[in-house]
N, C-alpha and C positions, 0 to 999 in steps of 0.2 A: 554204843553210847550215843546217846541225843548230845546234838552241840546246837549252838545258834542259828547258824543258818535254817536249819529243818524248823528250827521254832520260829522266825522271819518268813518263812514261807509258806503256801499255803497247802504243802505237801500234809498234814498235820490242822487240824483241827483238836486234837486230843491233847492236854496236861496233865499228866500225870498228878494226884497230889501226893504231894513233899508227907512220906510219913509221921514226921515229928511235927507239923502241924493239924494234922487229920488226928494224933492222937489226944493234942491241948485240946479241941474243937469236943470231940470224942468223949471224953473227962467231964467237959461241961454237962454234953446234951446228951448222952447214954447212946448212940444212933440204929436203927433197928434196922433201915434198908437204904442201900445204897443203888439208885433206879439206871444210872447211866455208868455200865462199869464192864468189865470184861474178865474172863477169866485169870488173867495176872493183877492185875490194879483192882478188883475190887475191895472195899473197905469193912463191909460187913456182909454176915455170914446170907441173909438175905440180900439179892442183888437182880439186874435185870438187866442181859447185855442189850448192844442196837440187835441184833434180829430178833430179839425178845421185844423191842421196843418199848422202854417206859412211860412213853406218852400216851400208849392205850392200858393200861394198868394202873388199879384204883391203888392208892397211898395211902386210905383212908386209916387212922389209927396207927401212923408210924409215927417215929422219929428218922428224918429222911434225911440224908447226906445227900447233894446232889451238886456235882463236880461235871457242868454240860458240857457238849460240843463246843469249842469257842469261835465255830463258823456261823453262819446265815442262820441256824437253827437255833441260836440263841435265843432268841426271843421265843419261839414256842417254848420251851424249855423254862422261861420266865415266867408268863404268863402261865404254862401250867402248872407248876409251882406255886404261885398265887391262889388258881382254883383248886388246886389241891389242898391248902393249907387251912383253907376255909372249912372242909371237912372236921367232924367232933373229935375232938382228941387227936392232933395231927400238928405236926411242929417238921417246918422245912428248911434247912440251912442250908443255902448256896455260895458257892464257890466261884466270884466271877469275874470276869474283867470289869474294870473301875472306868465304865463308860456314861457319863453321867449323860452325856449328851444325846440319846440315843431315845427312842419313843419307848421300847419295852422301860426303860428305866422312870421316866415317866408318867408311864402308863398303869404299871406293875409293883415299884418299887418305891421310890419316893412318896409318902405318906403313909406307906401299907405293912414298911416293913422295917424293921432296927437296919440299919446300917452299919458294920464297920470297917473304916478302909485299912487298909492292910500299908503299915508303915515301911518303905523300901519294897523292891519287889524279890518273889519269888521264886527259887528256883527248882522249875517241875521235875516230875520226873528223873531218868539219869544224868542228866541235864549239865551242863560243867559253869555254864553263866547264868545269871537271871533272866527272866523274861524280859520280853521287850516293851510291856505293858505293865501297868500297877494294877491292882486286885481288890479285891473289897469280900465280906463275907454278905448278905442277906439273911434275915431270919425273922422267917414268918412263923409266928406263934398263933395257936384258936384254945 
């Protein structure tokens, strides 16, 4: 079982998402690939683990879930979600910490993309508490 600590630390860069969110989310936007995922937590039947790496792999013409590292890599992960989204027929919905203050958010997100922030926080994975962070979804529509 995941408890808090592991989620406070930086043993863990990975959240789990909370099933019965991913399937409200799900309901809406039909989702077709799920880019950052592994073999127990992926979301859809299309998926792409880290040795797979989704950052080199085209999105183009999905409906993308993407639920990223909530480490340093974040911001790649932003940004190409963004470039990705620009692609024809391509809708990206992310999953992220509600870091306003940060350049990918910025850069990437503010102006470019709906916003919703996630009311109370979340709890990932097996997870027994909430996160220590609040959450927001992104979604970039073309």
């Amino acid at each position: 079982m995941a408890n808090i600590q592991a989620c406070l630390s930086s043993k863990t860069d990975n959240w789990a998402t909370p099933q019965d969110f991913f399937d409200n989310l799900n309901e809406e936007f039909h989702f077709t690939l799920d880019p950052c995922a592994n073999e127990e937590n992926h979301k859809c039947d299309l998926f792409f683990t880290k040795e797979q790496d989704g950052l080199t792999k085209d999105w183009g013409g999905h409906v993308v879930f993407c639920n990223p590292p909530y480490g340093k890599e974040i911001a790649g992960w932003v940004r190409y979600s963004y470039e990705q989204s620009q692609k024809h027929n391509t809708t990206v919905v992310m999953l992220i910490p509600a870091r306003t203050d940060t350049r990918y958010f910025h850069d990437y997100i503010y102006g470019k993309a709906e916003i919703r922030f996630i009311k109370g926080r979340l709890k990932f994975g097996d997870a027994t508490t909430a996160a220590p962070f609040p959450s927001m979804v992104v979604i970039y529509r073309n």
